[in-house]
Short mmCIF file of the C-alpha atoms (twelve columns), coordinates in Angstrom:
data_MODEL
# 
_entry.id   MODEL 
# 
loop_
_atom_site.group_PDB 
_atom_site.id 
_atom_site.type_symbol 
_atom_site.label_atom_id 
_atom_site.label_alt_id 
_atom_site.label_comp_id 
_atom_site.label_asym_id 
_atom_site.label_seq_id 
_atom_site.Cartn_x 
_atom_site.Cartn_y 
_atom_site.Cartn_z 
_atom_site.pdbx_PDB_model_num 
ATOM 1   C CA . UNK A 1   -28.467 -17.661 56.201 1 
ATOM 2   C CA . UNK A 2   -27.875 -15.268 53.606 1 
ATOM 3   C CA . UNK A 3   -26.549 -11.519 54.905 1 
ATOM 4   C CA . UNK A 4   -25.469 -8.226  53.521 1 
ATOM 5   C CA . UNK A 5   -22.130 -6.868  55.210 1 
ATOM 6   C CA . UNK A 6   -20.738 -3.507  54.130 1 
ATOM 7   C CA . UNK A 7   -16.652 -3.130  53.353 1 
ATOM 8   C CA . UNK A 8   -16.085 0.367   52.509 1 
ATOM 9   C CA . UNK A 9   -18.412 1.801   50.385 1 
ATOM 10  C CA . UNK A 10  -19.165 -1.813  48.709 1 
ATOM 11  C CA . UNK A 11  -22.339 -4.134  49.704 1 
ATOM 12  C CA . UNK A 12  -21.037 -7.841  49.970 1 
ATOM 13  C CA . UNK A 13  -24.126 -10.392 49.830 1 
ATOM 14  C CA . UNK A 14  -23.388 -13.957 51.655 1 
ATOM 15  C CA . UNK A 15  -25.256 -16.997 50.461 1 
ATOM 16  C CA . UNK A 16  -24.497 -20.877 52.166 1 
ATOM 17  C CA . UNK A 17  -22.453 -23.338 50.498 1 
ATOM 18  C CA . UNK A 18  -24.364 -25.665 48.471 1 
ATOM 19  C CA . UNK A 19  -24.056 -29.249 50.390 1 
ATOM 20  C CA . UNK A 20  -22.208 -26.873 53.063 1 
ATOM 21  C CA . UNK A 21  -25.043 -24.993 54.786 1 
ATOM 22  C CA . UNK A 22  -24.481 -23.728 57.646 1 
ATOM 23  C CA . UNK A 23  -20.608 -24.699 57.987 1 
ATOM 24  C CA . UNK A 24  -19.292 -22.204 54.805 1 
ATOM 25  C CA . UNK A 25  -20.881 -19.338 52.916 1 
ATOM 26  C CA . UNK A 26  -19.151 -17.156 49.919 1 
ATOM 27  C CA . UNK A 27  -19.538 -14.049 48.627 1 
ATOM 28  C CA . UNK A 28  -20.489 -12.260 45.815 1 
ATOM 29  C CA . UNK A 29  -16.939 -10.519 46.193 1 
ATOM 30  C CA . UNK A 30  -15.148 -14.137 46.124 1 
ATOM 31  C CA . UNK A 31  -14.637 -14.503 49.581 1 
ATOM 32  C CA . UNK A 32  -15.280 -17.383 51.884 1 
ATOM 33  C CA . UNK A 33  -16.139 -17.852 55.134 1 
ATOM 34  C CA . UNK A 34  -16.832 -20.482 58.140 1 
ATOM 35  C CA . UNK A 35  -19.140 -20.586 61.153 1 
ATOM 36  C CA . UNK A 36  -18.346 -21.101 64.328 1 
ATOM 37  C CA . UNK A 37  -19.464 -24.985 65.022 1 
ATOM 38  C CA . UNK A 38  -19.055 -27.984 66.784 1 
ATOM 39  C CA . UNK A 39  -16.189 -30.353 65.409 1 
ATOM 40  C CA . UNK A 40  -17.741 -34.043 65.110 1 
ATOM 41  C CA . UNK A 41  -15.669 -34.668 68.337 1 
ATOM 42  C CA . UNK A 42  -17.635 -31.606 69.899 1 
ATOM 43  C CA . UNK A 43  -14.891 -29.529 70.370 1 
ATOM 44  C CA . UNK A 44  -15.534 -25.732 69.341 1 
ATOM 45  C CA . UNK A 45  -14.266 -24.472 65.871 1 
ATOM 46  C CA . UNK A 46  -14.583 -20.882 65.682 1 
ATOM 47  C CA . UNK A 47  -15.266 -19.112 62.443 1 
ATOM 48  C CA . UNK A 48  -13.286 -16.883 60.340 1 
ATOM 49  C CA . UNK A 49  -12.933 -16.225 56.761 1 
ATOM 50  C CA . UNK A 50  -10.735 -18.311 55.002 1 
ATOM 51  C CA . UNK A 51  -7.275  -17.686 52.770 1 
ATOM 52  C CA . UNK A 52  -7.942  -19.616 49.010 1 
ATOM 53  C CA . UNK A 53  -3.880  -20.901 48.168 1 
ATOM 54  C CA . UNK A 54  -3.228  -20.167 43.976 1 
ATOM 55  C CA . UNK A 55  -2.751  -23.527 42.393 1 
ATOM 56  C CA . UNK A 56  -0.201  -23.187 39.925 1 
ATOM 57  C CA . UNK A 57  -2.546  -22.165 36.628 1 
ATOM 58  C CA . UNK A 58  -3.542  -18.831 39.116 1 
ATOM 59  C CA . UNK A 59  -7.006  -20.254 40.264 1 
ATOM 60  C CA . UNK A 60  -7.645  -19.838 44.174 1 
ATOM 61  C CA . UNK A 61  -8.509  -22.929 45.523 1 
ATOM 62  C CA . UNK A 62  -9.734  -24.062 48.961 1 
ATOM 63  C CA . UNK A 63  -10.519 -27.284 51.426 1 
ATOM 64  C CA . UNK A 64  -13.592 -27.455 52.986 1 
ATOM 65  C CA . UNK A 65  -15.024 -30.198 55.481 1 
ATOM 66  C CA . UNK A 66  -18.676 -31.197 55.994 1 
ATOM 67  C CA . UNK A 67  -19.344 -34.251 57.827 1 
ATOM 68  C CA . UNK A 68  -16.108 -35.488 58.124 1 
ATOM 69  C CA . UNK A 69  -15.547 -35.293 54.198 1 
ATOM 70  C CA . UNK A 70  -12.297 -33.094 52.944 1 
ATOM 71  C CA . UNK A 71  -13.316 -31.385 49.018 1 
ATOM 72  C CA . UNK A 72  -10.862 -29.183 47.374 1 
ATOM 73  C CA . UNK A 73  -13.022 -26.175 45.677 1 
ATOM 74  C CA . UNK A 74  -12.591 -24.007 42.698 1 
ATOM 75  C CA . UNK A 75  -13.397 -20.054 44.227 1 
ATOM 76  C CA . UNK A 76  -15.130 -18.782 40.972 1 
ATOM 77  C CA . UNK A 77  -17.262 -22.496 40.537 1 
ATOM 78  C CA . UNK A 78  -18.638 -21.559 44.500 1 
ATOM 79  C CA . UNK A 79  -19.308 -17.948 43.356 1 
ATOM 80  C CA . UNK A 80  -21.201 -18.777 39.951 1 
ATOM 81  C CA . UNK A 81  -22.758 -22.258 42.005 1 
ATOM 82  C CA . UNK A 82  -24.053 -19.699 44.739 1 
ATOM 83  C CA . UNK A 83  -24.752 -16.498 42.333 1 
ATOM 84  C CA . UNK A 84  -24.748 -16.861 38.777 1 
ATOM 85  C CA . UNK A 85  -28.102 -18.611 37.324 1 
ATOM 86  C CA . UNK A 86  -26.946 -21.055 35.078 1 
ATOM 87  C CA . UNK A 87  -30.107 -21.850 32.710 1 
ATOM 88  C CA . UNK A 88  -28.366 -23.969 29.591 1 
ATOM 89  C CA . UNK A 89  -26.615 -26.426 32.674 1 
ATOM 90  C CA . UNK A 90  -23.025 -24.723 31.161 1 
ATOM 91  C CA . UNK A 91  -20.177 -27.036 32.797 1 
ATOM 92  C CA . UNK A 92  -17.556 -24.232 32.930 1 
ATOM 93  C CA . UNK A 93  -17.212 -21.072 34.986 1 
ATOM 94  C CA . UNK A 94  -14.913 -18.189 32.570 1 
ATOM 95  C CA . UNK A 95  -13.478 -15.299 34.103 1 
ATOM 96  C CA . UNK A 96  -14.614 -12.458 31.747 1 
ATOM 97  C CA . UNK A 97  -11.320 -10.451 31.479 1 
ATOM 98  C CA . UNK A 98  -9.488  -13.510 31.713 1 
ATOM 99  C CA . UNK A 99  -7.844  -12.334 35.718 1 
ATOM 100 C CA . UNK A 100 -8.185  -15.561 37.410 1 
ATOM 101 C CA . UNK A 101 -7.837  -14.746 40.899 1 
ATOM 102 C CA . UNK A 102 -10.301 -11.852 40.175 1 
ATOM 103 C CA . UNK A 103 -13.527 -14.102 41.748 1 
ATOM 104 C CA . UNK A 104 -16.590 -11.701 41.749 1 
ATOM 105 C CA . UNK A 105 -19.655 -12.509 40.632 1 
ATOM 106 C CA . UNK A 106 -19.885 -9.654  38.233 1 
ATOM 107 C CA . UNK A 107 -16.276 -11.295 36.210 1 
ATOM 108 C CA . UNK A 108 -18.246 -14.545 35.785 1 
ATOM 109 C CA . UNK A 109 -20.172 -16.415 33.532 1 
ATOM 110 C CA . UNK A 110 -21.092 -19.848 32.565 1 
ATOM 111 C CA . UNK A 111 -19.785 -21.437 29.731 1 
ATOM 112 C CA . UNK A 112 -19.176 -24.460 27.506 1 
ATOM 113 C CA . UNK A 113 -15.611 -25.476 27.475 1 
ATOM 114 C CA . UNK A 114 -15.306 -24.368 23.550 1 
ATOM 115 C CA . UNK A 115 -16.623 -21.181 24.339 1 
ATOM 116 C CA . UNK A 116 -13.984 -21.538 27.494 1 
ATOM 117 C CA . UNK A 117 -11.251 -22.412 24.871 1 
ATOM 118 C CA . UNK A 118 -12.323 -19.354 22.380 1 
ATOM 119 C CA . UNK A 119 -12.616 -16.628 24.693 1 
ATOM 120 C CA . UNK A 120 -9.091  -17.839 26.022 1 
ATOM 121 C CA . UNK A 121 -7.562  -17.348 22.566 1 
ATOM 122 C CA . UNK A 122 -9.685  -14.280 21.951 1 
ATOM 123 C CA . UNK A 123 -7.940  -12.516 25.146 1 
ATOM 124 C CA . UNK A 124 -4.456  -14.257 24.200 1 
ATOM 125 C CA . UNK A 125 -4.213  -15.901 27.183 1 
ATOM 126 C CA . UNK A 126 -4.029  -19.395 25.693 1 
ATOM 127 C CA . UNK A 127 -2.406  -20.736 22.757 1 
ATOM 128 C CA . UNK A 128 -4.324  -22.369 19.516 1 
ATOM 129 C CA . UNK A 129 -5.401  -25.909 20.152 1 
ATOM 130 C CA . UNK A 130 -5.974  -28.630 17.177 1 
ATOM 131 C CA . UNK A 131 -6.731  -27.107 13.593 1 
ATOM 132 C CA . UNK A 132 -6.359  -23.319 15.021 1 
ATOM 133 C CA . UNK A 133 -2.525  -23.947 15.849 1 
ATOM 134 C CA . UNK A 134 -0.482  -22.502 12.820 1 
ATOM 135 C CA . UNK A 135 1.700   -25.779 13.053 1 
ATOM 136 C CA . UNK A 136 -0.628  -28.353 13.027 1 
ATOM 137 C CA . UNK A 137 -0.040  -30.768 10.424 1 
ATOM 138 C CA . UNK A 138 -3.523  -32.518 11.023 1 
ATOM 139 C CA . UNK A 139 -6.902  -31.908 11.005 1 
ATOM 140 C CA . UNK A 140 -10.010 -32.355 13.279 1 
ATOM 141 C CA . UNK A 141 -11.188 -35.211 10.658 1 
ATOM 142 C CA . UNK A 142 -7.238  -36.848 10.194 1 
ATOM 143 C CA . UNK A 143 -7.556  -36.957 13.885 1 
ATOM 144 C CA . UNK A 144 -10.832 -38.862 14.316 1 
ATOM 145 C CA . UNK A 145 -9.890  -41.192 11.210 1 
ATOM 146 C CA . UNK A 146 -6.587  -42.197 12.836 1 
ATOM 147 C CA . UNK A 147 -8.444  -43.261 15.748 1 
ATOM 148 C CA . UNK A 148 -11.174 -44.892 14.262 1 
ATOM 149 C CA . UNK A 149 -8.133  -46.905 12.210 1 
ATOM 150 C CA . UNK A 150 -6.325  -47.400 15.578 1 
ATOM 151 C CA . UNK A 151 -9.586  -48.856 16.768 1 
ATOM 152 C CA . UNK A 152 -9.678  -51.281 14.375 1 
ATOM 153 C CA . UNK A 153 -6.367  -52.779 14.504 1 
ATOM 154 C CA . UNK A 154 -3.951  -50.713 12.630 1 
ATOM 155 C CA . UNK A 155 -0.236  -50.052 13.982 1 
ATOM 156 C CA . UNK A 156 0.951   -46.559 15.151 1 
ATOM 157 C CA . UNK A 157 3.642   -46.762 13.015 1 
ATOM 158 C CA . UNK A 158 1.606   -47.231 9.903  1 
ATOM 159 C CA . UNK A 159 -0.843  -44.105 10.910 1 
ATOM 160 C CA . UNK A 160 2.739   -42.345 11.294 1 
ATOM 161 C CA . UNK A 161 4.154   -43.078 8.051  1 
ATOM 162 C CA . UNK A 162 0.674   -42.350 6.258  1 
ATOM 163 C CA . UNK A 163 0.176   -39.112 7.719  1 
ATOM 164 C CA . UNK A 164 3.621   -38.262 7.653  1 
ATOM 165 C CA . UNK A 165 3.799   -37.261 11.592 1 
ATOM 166 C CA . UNK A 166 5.921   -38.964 14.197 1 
ATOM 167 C CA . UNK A 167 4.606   -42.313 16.069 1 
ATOM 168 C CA . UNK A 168 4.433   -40.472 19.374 1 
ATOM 169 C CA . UNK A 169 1.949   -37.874 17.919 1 
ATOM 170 C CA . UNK A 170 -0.318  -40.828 16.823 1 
ATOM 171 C CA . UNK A 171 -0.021  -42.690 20.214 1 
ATOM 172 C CA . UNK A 172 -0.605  -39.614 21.628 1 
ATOM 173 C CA . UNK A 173 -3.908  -38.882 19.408 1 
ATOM 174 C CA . UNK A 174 -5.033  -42.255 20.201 1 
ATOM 175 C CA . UNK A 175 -4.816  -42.130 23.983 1 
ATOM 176 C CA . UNK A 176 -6.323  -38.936 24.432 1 
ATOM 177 C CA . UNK A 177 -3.272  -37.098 25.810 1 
ATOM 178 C CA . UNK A 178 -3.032  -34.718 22.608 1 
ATOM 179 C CA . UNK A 179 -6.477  -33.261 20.397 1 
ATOM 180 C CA . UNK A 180 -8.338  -34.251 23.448 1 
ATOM 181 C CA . UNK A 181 -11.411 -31.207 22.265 1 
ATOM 182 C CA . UNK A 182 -12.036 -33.941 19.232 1 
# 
């Protein structure tokens, strides 16, 4: 079901959905679109192209139903899914100039999410995380020894004291909610 449709002076190329043939297809411009069908009900749905909402971190977003199943997508993950070979099995989509409603194919590649995380800081668009922040008072390894001491039995407050930071940062290393790329 793949097509080419010309807007302007620009050649967009359609491709299905994966797991939505037939129903959706995107574009290599971003866009998405339905098919007319038949609801499960059998009552006539007629196609159109469809209106991504911004979530509030900027990235379009839609809701798509197959077989009676509601999914919330991520725009640029069903343009890279659909157009972007993905060779290494990368589990994160980055938008190249760091515009995230900008959902071509050519302003996407697969990534790892550290690559994710340094391109972010390389553009400015993100602030240092862990040993990169000018303030942190701990390092990757403090971080992974204050868990492995947690693990074994110590108290918060004694991780605290020793490594002079307040209890909350240590309950927060320990449940994951802060230094969560260690």
């Amino acid at each position: 079901n793949a097509g080419l449709f010309f807007l302007g002076s620009c050649m967009e190329t359609w491709r299905d959905i994966e797991g939505c043939e037939g129903i959706y297809q995107v574009s290599d411009l971003g866009n998405v679109r339905s098919f007319d069908r038949l609801s499960r009900s059998g009552q006539k749905i007629k196609g159109r192209a469809l209106r991504p909402a911004a979530r509030k971190n900027g990235y379009l977003q839609l809701v798509l139903y197959s077989e009676g199943v509601q999914k919330t997508c991520l725009v640029h993950r069903l343009v890279a899914q659909a157009f972007i070979p993905n060779p290494d099995s990368k589990s994160e989509v980055n938008h190249l100039h760091g515009v995230t409603t900008d959902n071509r194919a050519s302003e996407l590649e697969w990534c790892t999410h550290r690559e994710n995380i340094d391109h972010a800081l390389s553009l400015g668009l993100s602030k240092p995380v862990g040993e990169t922040n000018a303030n942190a008072k701990l390092t990757e390894d403090d971080v992974q020894h204050i868990r492995w001491l947690a693990a074994e039995g110590i108290k918060q407050s004694v991780l605290a004291r020793e490594w002079a930071v307040s209890r909350a940062s240590v309950w927060g290393i320990v449940n994951g909610r802060t230094w969560s790329h260690v």
